[in-house]
N, C-alpha and C positions, 0 to 999 in steps of 0.2 A: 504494500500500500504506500503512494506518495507520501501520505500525510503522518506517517508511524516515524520513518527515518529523519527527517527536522527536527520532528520534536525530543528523539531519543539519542541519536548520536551527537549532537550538539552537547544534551548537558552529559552525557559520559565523558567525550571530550575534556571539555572543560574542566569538571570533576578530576580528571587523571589527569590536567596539564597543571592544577593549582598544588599538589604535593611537589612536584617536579620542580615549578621553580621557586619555591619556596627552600627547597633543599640545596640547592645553587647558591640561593642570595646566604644561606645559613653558611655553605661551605666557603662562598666569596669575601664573609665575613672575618671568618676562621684567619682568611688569606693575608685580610688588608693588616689587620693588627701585627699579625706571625712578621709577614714583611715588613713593614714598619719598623717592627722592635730590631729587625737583622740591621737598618741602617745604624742604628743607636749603638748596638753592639759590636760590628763592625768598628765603627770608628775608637769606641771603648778599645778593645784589644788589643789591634791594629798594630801599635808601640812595639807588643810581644810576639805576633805574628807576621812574619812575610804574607807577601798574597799566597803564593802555591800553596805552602805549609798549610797554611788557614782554610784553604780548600778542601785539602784533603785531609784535613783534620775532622772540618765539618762534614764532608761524604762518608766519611769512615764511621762517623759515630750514627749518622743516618742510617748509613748501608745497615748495621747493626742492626737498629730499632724497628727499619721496615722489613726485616728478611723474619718478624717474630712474625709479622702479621702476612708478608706475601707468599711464603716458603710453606704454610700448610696449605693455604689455597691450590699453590702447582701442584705438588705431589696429592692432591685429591682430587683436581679437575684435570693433571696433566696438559695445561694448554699452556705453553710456551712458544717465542719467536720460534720459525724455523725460515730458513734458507731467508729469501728476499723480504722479508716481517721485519729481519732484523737492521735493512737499511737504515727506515728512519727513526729508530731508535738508537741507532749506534749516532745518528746525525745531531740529534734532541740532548742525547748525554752527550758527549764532544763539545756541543757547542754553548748548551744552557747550565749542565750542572759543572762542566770543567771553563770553558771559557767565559763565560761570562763572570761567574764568582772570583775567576783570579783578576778578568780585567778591573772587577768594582770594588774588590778589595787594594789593587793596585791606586783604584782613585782616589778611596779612601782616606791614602795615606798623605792626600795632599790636598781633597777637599772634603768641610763638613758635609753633614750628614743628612739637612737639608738641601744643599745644592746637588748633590748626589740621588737624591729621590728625584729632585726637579727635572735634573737633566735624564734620569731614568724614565722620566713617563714622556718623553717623545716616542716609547714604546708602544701605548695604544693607540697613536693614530697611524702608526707601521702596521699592528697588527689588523686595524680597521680596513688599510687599504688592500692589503695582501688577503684579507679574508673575503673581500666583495669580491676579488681577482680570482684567484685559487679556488678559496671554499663556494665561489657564488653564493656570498652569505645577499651580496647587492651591498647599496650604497645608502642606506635606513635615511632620509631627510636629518630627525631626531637626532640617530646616532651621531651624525655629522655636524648636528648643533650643538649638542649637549658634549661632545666630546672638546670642541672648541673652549667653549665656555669651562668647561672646569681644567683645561690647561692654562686658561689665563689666570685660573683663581691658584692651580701651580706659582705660576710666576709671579704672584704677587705673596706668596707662601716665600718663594726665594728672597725679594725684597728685604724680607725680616731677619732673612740667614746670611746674608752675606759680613758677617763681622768672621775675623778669622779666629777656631774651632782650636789654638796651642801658637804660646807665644813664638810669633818668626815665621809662622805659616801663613799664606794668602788662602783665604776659603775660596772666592770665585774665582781669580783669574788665573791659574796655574792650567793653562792649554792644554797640557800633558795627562794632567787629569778629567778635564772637558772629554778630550780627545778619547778617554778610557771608559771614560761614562757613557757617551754615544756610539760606542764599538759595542758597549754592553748589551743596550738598546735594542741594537740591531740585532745580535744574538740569540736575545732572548724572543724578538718578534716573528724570527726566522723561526727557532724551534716551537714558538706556539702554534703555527700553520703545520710543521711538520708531526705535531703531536696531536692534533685534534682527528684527524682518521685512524692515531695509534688506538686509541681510545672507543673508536667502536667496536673491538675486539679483545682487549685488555683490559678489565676492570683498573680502577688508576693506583693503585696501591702497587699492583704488579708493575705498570705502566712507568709509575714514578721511582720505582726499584730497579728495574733493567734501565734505566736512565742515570740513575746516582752511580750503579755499580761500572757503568762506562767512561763518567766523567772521573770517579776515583784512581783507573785504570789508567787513565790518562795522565794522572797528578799523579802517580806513584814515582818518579823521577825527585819530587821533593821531600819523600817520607826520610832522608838523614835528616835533613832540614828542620820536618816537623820535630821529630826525638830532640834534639839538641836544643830546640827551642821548648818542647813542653818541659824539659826539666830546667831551663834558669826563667819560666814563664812563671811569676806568685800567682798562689792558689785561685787567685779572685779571676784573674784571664782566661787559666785552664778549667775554670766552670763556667765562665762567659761563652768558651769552646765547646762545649758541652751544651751548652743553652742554644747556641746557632745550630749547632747539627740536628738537637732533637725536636725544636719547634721551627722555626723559620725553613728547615728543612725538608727533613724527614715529614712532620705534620703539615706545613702550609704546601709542601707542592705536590702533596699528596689531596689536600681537599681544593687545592686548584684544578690539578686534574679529574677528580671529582666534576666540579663545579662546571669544566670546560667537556668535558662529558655529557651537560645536559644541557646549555646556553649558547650560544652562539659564538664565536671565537671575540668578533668585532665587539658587541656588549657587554662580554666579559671582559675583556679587556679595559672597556672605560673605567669602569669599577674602580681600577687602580688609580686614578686619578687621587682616591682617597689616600692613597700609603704618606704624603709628605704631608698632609694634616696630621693626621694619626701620630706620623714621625715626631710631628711641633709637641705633638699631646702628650708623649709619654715622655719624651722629654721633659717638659713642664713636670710629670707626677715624678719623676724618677730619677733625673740630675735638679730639677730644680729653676732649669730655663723657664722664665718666664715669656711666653713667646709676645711675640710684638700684637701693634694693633693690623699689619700688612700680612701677619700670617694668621690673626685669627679671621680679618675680613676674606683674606683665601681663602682658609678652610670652610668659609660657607657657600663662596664662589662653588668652590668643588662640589659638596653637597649637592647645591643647584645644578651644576651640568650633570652629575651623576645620573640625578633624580628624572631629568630631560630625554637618558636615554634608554629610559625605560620607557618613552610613551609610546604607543604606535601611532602610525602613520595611518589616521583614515581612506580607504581605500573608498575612489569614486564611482566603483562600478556598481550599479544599478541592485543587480541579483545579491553583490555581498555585501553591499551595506546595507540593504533590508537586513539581510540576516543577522548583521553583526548587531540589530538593532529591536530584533528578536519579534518583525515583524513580517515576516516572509514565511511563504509555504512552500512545497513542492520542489521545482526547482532550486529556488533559491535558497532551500535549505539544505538541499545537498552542495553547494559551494563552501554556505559554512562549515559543514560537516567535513571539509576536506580539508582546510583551515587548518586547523587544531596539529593534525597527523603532518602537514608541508615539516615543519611548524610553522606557523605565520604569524605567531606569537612574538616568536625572536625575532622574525626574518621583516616584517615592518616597521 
């Protein structure tokens, strides 16, 4: 009957897409904070770690943490990379959990930890544009306002950051570390595209596992480095070590993956727009920085763009916006009913 499927696949639909991104925005959350406190803690340690060292100090204690949680899943479902699965995943750890960590802990060491988030979120509107390209996620109106708008409320987050972070150091203008920060960027925006079809096939905990265990592999060239620096590193560094590997790591790219599992690469990606607020914030609770009036009017900038690319894009055609509007029958309520499953949730 015409009139049966409008009325019923519409609210199942619906019904099954509101657990869904609920669980996103829950795991996205997880993300913004975990990452966040990585810049704070970064820059904390940094003194007693090289970059490499610090790399593979934090993958090693990951690799650890996640192999409790991904290692019965394999030996129970047996599904693992084989032969060509394992490209882009060998491409994702290489690039995101080895290169990128050593490029931004290298930045680290010569710009705070605000200017290092700032120049870090030139990252979603890379992965914005790569994802309408590659993923044909398209190009969301929204997405492309809202993501504007909350990188400018970035840059005015920087405004607040740029006094220099240890006497003798310049926080913005050291090019070298500019230069390390937007290499990072791009790493990271590259392996978000390369990870998002890992992920229809890898639950993300495996996902985010065969990814650490690659970049570790990679950084093992610095493990004397590490030894030699965890033992003249005092106690408080070698648990700051410990702190980056099993949250910011291990957990936050773990409920990214998650998250990027269920939401669209491009609008998940905006989200981070929020990490250099967040950054201003836990700073404030936790060194004691009181942040400026340029980074708390950013951080509501951000909020606002965030918030923008969540809206959809009203669709003009005839059939599906009766239905979007829940007054359509027949036809027009199988358009809706298709909706839901594109996603077209995300995808407007």
């Amino acid at each position: 009957m015409p009139s049966t499927t409008p009325v019923s696949s519409p609210a199942s639909a619906s019904s099954a897409a509101a657990p869904v991104n609920s669980l996103g925005i829950a795991a996205m959350a997880i993300t913004v904070v975990l990452w966040a406190s990585a810049f704070v803690g970064i820059r904390a340690i940094g003194p007693h770690f090289s970059p490499g060292s610090l790399t593979l100090g934090r993958l090693a204690i990951a690799a650890v943490v996640l192999a409790a949680v991904a290692l019965p899943k394999i030996l129970k479902t047996r599904l693992v990379p084989r032969g060509r699965e394992w490209w882009p995943i060998l491409a994702y750890g290489v690039m995101w959990f080895g290169g990128y960590n050593v490029a931004l802990n290298a930045a680290e060491h010569v710009l705070d930890a605000g200017t290092s988030a700032l120049l870090i979120n030139v990252n979603p509107i890379l992965v914005a544009i790569m994802a309408g390209i590659f993923l044909k996620e398209g190009f969301p109106r929204w997405l492309l306002i809202g993501s504007t708008i909350a990188f400018a409320g970035v840059a005015l987050i920087a405004l607040g950051s740029g006094a220099p972070g240890r006497p003798g150091e310049s926080a913005t203008t050291d090019m070298a570390g500019v230069l390390l920060c937007l290499l990072a960027a791009v790493l990271a925006a590259v392996s978000v595209i390369i990870q998002k079809p890992v992920l229809r096939k890898f639950p993300a905990a495996q996902a985010t596992w065969f990814g650490i265990l690659v970049g570790a592999v990679c950084c093992l060239p610095f493990a004397g480095q590490l030894v030699s620096e965890v033992q003249a590193a005092p106690p408080a560094a070698t648990a700051g070590l410990v702190y980056l590997g099993i949250f910011p790591t291990a957990i936050a790219f773990t409920t990214w993956a998650y998250a990027l599992s269920l939401v669209d690469a491009g609008k998940l990606a905006a989200t981070t727009y929020l990490v250099p607020g967040t950054t201003v914030l836990i700073s404030w609770l936790l060194l004691g920085e009181i942040p400026t009036a340029w980074g708390l009017v950013g951080g509501l900038v951000c909020l606002v763009g965030v918030s923008l690319t969540r809206r959809r894009t009203r669709t003009r055609r005839g059939g599906a916006g009766e239905a979007a509007r829940g007054g359509a029958s027949g036809a027009a309520g199988g358009v809706s009913s298709q909706n839901p499953a594109v996603p077209g949730d995300n995808r407007d």
